[in-house]
C-alpha positions in Angstrom: 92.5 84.7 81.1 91.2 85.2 83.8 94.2 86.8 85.4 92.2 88.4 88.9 92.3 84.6 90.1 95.6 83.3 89.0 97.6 86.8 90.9 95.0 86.1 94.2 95.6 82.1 94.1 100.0 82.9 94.0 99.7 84.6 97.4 96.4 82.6 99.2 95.9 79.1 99.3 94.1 78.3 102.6 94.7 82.0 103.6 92.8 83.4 100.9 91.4 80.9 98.4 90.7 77.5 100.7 87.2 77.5 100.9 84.4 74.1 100.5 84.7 72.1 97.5 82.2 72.4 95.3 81.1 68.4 94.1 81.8 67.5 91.0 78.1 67.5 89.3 76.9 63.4 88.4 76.1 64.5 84.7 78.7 67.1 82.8 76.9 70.9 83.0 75.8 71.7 79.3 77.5 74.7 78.3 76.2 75.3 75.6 72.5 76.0 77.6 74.8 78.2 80.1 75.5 80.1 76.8 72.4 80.8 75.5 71.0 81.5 79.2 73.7 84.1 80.1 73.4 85.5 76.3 69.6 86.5 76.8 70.7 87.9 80.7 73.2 89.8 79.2 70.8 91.5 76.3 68.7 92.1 79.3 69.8 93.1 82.3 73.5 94.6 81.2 73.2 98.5 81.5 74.1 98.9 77.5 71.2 97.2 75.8 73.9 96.3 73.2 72.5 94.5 69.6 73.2 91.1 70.1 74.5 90.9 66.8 77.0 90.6 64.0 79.5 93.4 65.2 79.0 92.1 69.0 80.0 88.6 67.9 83.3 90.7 66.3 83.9 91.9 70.0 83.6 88.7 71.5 86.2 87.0 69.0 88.6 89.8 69.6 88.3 89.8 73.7 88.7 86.1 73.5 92.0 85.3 71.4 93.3 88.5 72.5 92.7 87.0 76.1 94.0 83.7 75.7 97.4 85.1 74.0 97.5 88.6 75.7 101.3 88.9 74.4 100.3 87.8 70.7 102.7 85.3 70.5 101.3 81.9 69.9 99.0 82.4 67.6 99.8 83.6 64.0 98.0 86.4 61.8 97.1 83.8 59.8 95.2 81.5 62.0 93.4 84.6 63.3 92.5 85.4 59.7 90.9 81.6 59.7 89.4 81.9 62.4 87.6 85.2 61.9 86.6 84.2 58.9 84.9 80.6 60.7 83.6 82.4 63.7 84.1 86.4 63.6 80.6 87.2 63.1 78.8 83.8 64.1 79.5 83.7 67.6 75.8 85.8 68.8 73.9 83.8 67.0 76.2 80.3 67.6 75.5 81.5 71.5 71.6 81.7 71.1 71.5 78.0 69.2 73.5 76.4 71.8 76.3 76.0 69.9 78.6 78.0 71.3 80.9 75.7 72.5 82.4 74.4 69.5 84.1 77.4 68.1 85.2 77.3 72.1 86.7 74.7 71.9 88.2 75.0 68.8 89.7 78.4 68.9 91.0 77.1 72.4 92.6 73.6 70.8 94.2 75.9 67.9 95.9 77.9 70.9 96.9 74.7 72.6 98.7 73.5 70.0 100.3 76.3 68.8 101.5 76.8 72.7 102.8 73.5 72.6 104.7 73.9 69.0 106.0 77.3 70.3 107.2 75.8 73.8 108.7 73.0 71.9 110.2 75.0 69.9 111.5 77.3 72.8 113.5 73.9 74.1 114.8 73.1 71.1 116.2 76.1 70.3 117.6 76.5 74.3 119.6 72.9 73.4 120.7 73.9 70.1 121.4 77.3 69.4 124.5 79.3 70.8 123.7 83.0 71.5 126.7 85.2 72.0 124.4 88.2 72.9 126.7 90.4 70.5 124.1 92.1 67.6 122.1 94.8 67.4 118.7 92.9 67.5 116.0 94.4 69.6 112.5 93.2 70.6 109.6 94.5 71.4 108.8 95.4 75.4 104.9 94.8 75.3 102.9 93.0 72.8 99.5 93.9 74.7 97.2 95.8 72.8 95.3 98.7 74.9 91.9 100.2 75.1 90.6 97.7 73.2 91.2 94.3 71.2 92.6 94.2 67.6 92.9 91.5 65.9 95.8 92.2 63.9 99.8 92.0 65.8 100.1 88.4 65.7 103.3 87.5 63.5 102.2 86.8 60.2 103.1 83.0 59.9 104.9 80.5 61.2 108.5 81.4 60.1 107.8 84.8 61.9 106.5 83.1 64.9 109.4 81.5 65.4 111.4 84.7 64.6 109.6 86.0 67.3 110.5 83.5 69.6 114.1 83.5 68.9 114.2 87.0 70.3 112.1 86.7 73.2 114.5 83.2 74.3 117.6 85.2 73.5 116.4 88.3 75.8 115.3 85.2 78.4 118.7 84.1 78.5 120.4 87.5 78.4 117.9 88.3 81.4 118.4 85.3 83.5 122.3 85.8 82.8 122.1 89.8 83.6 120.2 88.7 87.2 122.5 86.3 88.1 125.4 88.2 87.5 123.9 91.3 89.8 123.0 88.8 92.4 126.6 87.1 92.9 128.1 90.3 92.7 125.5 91.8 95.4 126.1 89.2 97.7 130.0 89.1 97.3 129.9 92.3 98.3 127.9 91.8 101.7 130.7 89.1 102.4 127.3 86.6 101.8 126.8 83.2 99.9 125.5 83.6 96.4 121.8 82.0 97.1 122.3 80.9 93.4 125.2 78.8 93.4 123.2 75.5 93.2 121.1 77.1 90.2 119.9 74.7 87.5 122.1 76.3 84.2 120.1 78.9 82.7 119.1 77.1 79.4 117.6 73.9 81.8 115.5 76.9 84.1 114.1 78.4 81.0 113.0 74.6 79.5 111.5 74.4 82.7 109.7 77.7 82.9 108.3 76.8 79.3 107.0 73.2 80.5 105.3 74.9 83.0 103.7 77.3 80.5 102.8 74.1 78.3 101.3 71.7 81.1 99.0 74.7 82.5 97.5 74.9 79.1 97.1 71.6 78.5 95.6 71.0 81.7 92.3 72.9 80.8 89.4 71.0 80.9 86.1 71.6 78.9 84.8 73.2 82.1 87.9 75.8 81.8 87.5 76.3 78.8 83.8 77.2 79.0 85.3 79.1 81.6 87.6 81.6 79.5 85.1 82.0 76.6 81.9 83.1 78.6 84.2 85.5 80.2 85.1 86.8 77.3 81.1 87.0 75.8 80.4 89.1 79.1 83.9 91.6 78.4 82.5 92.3 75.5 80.1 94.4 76.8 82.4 96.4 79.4 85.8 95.1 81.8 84.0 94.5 84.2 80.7 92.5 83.1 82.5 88.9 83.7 81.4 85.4 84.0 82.3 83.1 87.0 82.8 79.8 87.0 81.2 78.1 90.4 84.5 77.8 91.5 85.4 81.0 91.2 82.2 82.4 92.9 82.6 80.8 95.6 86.3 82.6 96.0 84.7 85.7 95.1 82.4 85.4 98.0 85.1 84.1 100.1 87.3 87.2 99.4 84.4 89.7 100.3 84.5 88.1 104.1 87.8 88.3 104.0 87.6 84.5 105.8 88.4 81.3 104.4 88.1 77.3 104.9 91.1 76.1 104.1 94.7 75.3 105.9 95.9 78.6 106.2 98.8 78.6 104.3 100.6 80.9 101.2 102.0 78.8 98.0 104.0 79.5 95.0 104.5 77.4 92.2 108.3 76.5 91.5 109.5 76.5 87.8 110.6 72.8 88.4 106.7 71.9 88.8 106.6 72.1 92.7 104.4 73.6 94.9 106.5 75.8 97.7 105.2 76.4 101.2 105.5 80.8 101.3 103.6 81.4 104.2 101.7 80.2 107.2 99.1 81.7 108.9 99.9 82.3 112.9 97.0 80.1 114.5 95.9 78.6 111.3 95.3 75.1 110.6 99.0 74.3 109.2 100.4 76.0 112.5 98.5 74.5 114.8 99.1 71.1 113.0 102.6 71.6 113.3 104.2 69.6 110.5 104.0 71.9 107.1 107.5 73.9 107.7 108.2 77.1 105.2 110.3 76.2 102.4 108.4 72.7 101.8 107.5 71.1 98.7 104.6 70.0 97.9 104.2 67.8 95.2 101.1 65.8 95.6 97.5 65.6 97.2 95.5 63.5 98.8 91.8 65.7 98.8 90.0 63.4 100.9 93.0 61.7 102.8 91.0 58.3 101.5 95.4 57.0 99.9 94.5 58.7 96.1 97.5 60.9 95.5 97.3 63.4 92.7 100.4 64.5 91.4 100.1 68.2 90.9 103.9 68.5 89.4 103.6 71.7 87.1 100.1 71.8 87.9 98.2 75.5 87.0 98.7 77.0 90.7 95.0 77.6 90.8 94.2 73.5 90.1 96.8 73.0 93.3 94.4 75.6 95.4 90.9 73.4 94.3 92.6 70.2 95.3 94.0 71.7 98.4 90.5 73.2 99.8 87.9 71.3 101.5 85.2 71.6 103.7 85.8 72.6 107.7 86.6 69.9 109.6 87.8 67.9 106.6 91.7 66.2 106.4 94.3 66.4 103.5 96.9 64.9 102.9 100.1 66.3 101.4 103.1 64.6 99.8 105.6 67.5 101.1 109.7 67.2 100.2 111.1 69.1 103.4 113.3 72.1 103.1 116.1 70.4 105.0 116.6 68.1 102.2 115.0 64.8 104.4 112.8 62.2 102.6 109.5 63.0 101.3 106.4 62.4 103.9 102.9 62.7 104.2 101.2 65.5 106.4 97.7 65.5 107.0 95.9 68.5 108.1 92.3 69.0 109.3 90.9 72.0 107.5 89.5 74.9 109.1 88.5 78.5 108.8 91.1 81.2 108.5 90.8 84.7 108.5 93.1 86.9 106.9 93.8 89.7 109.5 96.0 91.9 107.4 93.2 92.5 105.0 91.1 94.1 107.7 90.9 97.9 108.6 93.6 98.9 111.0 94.4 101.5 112.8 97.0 103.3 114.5 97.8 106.8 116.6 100.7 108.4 116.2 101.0 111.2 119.0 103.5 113.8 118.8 105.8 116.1 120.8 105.3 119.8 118.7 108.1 122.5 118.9 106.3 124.1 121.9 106.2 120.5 123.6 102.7 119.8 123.9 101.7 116.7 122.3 99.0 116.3 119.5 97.5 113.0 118.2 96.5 111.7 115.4 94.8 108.9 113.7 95.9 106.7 110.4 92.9 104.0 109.4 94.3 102.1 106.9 91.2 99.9 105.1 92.6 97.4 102.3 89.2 96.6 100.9 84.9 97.6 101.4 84.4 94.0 102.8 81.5 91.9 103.8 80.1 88.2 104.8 77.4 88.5 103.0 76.0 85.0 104.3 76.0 85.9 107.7 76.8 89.3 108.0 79.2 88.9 110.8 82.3 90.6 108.9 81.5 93.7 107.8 84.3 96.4 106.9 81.5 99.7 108.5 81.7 98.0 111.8 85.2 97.9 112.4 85.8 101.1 110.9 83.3 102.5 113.9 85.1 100.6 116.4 88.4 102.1 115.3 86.7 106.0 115.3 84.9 105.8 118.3 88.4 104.5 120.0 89.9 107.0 117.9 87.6 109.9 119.8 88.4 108.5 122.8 91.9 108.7 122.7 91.0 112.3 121.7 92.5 111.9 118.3 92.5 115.3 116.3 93.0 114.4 113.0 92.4 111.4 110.5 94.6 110.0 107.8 92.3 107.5 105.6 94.7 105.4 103.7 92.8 104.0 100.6 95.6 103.0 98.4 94.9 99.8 96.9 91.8 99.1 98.0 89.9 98.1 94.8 86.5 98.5 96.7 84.0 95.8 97.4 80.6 96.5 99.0 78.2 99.6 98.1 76.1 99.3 101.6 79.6 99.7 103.5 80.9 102.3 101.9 77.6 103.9 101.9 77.0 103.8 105.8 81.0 104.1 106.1 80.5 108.1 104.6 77.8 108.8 107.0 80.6 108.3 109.9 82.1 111.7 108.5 79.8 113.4 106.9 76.8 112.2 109.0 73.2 112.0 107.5 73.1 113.0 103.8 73.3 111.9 100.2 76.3 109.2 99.5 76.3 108.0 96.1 73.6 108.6 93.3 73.3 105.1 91.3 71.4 105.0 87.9 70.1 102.2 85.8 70.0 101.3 82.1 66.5 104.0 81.6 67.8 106.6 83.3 66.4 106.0 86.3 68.5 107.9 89.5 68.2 106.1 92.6 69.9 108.5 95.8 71.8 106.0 98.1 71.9 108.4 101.6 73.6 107.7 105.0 71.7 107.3 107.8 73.8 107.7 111.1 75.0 110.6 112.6 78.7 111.4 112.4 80.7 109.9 114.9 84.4 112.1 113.6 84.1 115.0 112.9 87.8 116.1 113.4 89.8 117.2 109.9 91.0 114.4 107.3 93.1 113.6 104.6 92.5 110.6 102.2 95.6 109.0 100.6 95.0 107.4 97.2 96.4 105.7 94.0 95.6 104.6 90.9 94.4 101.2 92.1 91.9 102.8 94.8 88.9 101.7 92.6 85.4 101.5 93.1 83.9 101.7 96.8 87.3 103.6 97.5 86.4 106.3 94.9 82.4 106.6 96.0 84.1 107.5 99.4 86.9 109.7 98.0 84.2 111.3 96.0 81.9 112.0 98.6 84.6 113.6 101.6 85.8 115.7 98.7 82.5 116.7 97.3 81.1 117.9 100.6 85.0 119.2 101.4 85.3 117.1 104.6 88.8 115.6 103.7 91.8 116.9 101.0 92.4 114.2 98.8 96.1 113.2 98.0 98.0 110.8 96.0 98.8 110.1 92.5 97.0 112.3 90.0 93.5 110.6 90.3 91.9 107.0 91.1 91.7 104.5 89.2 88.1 105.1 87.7 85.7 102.6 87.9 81.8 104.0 88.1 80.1 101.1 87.3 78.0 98.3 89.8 78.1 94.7 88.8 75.6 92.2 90.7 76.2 88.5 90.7 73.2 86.6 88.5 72.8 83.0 89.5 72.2 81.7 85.6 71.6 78.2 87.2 67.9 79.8 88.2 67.0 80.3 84.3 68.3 76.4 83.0 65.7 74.0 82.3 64.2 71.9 84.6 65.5 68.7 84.1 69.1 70.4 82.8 72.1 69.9 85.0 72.9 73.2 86.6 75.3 72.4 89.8 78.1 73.9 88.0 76.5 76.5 85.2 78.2 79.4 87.2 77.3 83.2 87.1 76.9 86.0 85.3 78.4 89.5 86.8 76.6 92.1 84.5 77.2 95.9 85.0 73.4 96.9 86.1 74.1 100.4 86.9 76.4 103.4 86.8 77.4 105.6 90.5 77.7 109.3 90.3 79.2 111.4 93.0 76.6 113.6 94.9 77.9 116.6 92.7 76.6 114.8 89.6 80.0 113.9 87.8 81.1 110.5 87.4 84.4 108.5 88.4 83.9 106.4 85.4 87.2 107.1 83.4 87.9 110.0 85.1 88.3 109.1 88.8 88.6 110.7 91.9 91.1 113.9 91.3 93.4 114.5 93.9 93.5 117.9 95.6 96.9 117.7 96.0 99.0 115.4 93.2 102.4 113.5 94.6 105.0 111.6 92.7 104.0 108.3 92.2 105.2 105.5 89.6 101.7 104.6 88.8 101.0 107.7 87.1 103.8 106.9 84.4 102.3 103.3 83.2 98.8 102.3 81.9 96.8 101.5 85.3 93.1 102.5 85.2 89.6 101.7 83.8 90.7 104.4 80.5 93.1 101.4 79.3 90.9 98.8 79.6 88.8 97.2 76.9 85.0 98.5 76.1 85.1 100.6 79.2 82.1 102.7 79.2 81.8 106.6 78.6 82.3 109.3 81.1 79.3 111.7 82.1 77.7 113.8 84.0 74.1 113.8 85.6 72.6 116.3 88.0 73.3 117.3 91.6 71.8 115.2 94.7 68.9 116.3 95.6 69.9 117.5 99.5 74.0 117.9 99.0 75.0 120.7 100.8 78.7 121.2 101.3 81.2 122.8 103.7 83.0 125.6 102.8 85.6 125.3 100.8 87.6 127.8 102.1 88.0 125.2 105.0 90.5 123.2 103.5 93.3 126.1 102.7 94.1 123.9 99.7 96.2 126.9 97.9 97.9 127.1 101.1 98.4 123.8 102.2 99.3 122.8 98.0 101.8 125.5 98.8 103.9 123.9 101.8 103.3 120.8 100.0 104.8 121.9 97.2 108.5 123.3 99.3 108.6 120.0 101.4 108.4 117.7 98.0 111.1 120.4 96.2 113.1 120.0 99.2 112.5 115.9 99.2 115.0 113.0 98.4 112.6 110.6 98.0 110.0 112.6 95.8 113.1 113.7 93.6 114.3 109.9 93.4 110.4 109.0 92.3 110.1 112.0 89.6 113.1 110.5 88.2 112.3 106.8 88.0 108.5 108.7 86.8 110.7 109.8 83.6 112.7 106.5 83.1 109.6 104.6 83.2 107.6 107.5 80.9 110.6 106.8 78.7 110.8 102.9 78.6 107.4 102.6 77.6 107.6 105.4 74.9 110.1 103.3 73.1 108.8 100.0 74.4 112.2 98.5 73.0 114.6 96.1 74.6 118.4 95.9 73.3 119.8 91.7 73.0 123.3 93.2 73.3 124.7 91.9 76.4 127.1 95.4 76.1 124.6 97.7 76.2 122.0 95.8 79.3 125.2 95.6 80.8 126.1 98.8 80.6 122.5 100.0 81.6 122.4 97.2 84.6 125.4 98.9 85.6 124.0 102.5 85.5 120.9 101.6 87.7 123.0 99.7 90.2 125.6 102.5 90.8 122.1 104.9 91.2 120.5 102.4 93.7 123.9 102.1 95.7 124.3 106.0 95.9 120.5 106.0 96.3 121.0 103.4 99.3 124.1 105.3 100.6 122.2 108.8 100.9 119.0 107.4 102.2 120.9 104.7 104.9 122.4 108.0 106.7 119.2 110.3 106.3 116.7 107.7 107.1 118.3 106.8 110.3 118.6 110.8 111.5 115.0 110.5 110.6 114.4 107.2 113.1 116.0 109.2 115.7 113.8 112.2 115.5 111.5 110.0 115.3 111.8 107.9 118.3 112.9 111.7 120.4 109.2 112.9 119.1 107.0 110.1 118.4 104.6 107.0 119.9 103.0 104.7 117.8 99.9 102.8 119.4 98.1 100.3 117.6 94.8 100.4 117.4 94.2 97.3 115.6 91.2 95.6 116.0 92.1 93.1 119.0 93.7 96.0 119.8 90.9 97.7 120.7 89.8 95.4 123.3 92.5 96.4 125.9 91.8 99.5 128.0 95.4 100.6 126.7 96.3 100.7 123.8 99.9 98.8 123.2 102.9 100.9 121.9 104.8 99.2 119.3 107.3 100.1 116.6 106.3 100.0 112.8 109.4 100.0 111.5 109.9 96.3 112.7 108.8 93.8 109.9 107.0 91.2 112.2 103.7 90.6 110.7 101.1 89.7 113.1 99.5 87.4 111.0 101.7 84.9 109.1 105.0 83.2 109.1 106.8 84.1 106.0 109.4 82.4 104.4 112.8 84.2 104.0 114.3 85.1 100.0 117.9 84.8 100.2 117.7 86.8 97.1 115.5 89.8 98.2 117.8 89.9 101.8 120.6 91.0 99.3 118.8 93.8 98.6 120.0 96.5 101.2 117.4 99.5 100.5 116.9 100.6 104.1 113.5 100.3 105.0 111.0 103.4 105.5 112.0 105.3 108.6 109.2 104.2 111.6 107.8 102.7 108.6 106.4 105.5 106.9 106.8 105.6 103.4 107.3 109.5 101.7 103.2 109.4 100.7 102.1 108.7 104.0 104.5 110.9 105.7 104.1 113.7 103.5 99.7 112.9 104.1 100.9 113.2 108.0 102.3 116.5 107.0 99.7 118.0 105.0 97.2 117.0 107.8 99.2 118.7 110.3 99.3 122.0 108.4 95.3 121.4 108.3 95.4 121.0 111.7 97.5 123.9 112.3 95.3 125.9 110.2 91.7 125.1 111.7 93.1 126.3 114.8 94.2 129.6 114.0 91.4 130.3 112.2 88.5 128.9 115.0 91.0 131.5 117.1 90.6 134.2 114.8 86.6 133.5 114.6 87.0 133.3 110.7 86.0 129.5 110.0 83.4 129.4 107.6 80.2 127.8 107.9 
């Protein structure tokens, strides 16, 4: 459950998820009132007016186990059959008598102890049994049901359970074995120390991965648990309806501002129960401090530095982030072990605000010598995320994005690549006065409400580029990304390329403070929020992204497109559709864009392309892996498949090693990189630099031994095949306006 803040909280604490600490209220919240509160917001201000009844309550039960054991494999058929037939269609009306948090609680205490039975049982079977990895047993690859929630798939009882189990330990250990095989091999061959040699034995790893499974379960208080059920009251009516906890609000703001309170540094939990030092932010708190080294352990905290030490050994990563966080200006202490193998020691750090400067829109010119010698230029803005301080409305993604065009037209840039991929969107008014910088004053986005209501959102600046564009996406460019995708390709002011379409999300969600509708005298410090979908966004020509996407104008080989990424395989997602044109869209010729033509050279350069012909096949494999969704436990046959894919990747590596470095040379004969990045933009030169090397700007990272043994070469000039075939396709634009404003045959 709640999987968007246990992925952010591996990769930011301090960076990313170190903000104030929310006090722990004097009297325990009543969830049960939250229930009943967020139940009647829900029945009113959700954009399906769905019957609070019976068959909702059947929804809820399903999201709910189905989200606490994703994999169906803790719970049996049978104890779903129970507990349907306790709480299956009782949960609606449990919710509006404030009694919701019983079944809660004791759905969530049947899952706990069937976890801890099944992890038991895992160790057990890791001390006893003896697998000689020589059958022709197979297992199931995914478990996960998609589209939407059954509640059938569970083994059917205990005995199958453990059935179950035995094959997913066995394939553990056949894993684990396969990986460290590859590993010592890989780094006997590069004349290299295996970086496993001092390895735990595989059965004590795995008894330790499972102990960490079991104490992060059994460390869920009644506030957690709260937690994962009124999530999974507000999934029932869409994905993306969700309730958040105060906690996680106040990362959810934090995220949108893309600036945190905290030490600045990245963690990972270890599968011995340690917290491991990842990452530190240049200039953040930990740096500045000096102390914290990459590599440490940490294994304890003191919040308040008042001497209380919490032990946080095999501690949910997220708990380690709360304890961690503080207010600015505020110390913590940490019981660290030291990568060099010294005696544990206490650091204390004052905490302070970090920003994460990666996550900000950058930009870069790339300006280079044509056939004929003269030099052209051209733009790449690269924008991870629509973010915004909405508290003080100092960070907001629209102004930097006009700092990097308007330096962009002064360096006399001709052309724009807009990199979108991955940027799962964020806030409507940037993206909304963000189009207007292309396509100046105009309709943006049409939004309507639950009655049918259409409210036009326009832009309301004039455009400051007006020079040709492409916009790179992929299947995770979701929301904000796709209202802007939509829009330059609905008034044909950009091509659109990338993996087949977006992800499709057409929905708006706004925050509800449920604290504001408790009782009086009711303790509400921690009742949390409520994040209903209130409206649905339509492109300005009238269709939807919802399901559908943005559709790329021009479709490149991309992974993504093989597995289940997008708002079609997610649970209760609501219905594509169509609604009328925007009153006042006018668009640019078509014609503009030579899209035949330019689909055309696309289309010789990616027949003619390694790296797209490597990527259609790995498309197939993967097609073909999840087709069967089957995984052999014969050590002969993984072997003999490990073996396969390694001897591709070498001859992969071997091909690519001597092209990619004829490519670096053209490159460095033909092309300057400046970066245009947003201190950057401050000098009255831009700085040349080289993005091929891997220095990141903005944090220290700690070096895997075990990734360094993977030789791949790196992108040439650090351009990966999508954005250098988006460079290409832009040129041929490029190349193509000009002849024809020669010729006098642009269209108006």
């Amino acid at each position: 459950m709640k999987i968007k803040n246990t992925i952010r909280n591996v990769v930011l604490s301090g960076a990313a998820a170190l903000s104030t600490v929310i006090p722990a209220a004097a009297a325990e919240t009543d969830f049960n009132e939250v229930g009943k509160q967020m139940s009647i917001m829900l029945q009113n201000r959700h954009y399906d007016r769905l019957p609070f009844d019976a068959k909702l309550s059947e929804k809820i039960f399903k999201v709910y186990v189905n989200e606490l054991d994703y994999g169906k494999m803790f719970f049996t058929q049978k104890d779903i059959d129970a507990l349907e037939k306790e709480y299956g269609t009782r949960l609606t009306d449990l919710l509006l008598h404030k009694e919701s948090m019983k079944p809660a609680q004791a759905i969530y205490n049947l899952y706990r102890k069937r976890v801890d039975e099944q992890t038991e049982f895992a160790k057990r079977l890791l001390t006893e049994a003896k697998f000689d990895f020589s059958g022709n047993d197979t297992i199931v690859r995914s478990r996960r049901d998609v589209k939407e929630p059954t509640d059938t798939g569970w083994p059917a009882d205990k005995a199958a359970a453990n059935k179950l189990w035995s094959g997913m330990i066995e394939d553990a250990m056949l894993s684990e074995t396969l990986r460290r095989s590859i590993i010592e091999i890989r780094a006997k061959e590069q004349g290299k120390e295996n970086p496993l040699k001092d390895e735990k034995a595989i059965g004590e790893k795995l008894k330790l991965r499972y102990e960490r499974v079991k104490r992060a379960v059994d460390g869920v208080d009644n506030e957690d648990v709260a937690n994962f059920f009124l999530s999974a009251v507000a999934k029932s009516y869409g994905p993306h309806t969700d309730y958040f906890s105060a906690r996680e609000m106040e990362r959810f703001m934090s995220g949108m501002s893309n600036e945190f309170v905290g030490i600045g540094a990245m963690l990972q939990g270890e599968e011995d129960g340690a917290t491991k030092i990842m990452g530190i932010v240049k200039g953040g708190p930990a740096e500045s401090a000096g102390e914290l080294k990459l590599n440490d352990r940490v294994v304890g905290v003191d919040i308040n530095n008042t001497g209380k030490v919490v032990d946080i050994m095999f501690m949910k990563l997220d708990k380690v982030v709360d304890k961690i966080r503080g207010a600015a200006g505020t110390s913590v202490r940490l019981k660290v072990e030291p990568a060099d193998g010294g005696e544990p020691k206490f650091i204390v750090i004052k905490r302070g605000t970090v920003e994460m400067g990666e996550s900000f829109a950058q930009g870069e010119i790339i300006e280079r010598k044509n056939a004929d010698g003269e030099l052209s230029r051209i733009g790449v803005l690269t924008l991870p995320s629509f973010y915004a301080n909405f508290d003080t409305g100092e960070t907001r993604c629209s102004v930097d994005v006009e700092k990097i065009l308007l330096r962009f037209n002064k360096e006399k840039v001709e052309g724009l690549v807009l990199d979108l991929r991955g940027n799962g969107g964020g806030s409507l008014e940037e993206v909304r006065r963000m189009t207007g910088f292309f396509t100046g004053k105009g309709p943006v986005v049409q939004v309507k409400n639950y009655k049918g209501s259409i409210d036009l959102k326009s832009a309301y600046d004039k455009a400051i580029f007006k020079q040709p564009m492409v916009v790179l996406i992929d299947k995770s460019s979701a929301s904000a990304s796709e209202i802007l995708a939509g829009a330059l390709q609905d008034y044909n002011r950009a091509l659109v390329v990338g993996t087949s379409s977006t992800f499709g999300k057409g929905t708006v969600q706004q925050p509800m403070d449920i604290s504001r509708l408790m009782p009086f005298f009711a303790n509400r410090e921690r009742a949390g929020y409520l994040k209903p979908t209130i409206q649905k966004f339509y492109r300005v020509s009238g269709m939807s992204t919802q399901n559908k996407g943005v559709e790329a104008d021009i479709v490149l080989p991309n992974i993504m497109d093989a597995i289940e990424v997008g708002e079609k395989y997610l649970y209760y997602a609501l219905a594509y559709d169509k609604i009328r044109r925007a009153p006042g869209y006018i668009a640019a010729a078509r014609e503009n864009l030579f899209i035949a033509q330019l689909k055309g050279m696309s289309l010789e350069r990616l027949e003619q392309s390694k790296d797209f012909g490597y990527l259609e096949d790995d498309v197939k494999r993967t097609q073909k892996r999840i087709e069967q969704n089957e995984l052999s436990l014969n050590l002969e046959e993984r072997q003999a498949e490990l073996t396969v894919a390694e001897a591709r990747t070498k001859e992969r590596n071997k091909e690519r090693i001597a092209r990619f470095a004829k490519v670096q040379k053209e490159d460095k004969a033909n092309m300057t990189f400046y970066k245009a990045h947003l201190d950057d933009l401050k000098s009255a030169k831009l700085p040349v630099f080289d993005p091929s090397s891997d220095d990141n700007d903005y944090m220290k990272r700690a070096v895997d031994e075990i990734e360094e043994l993977d030789i791949t070469p790196e992108w040439p000039s650090g351009i990966d095949p999508v954005k250098r075939e988006g460079i290409a396709i832009l040129n041929d634009l490029l190349k193509m306006t000009n002849q024809a404003k020669m010729a006098g045959v642009l269209n108006k």
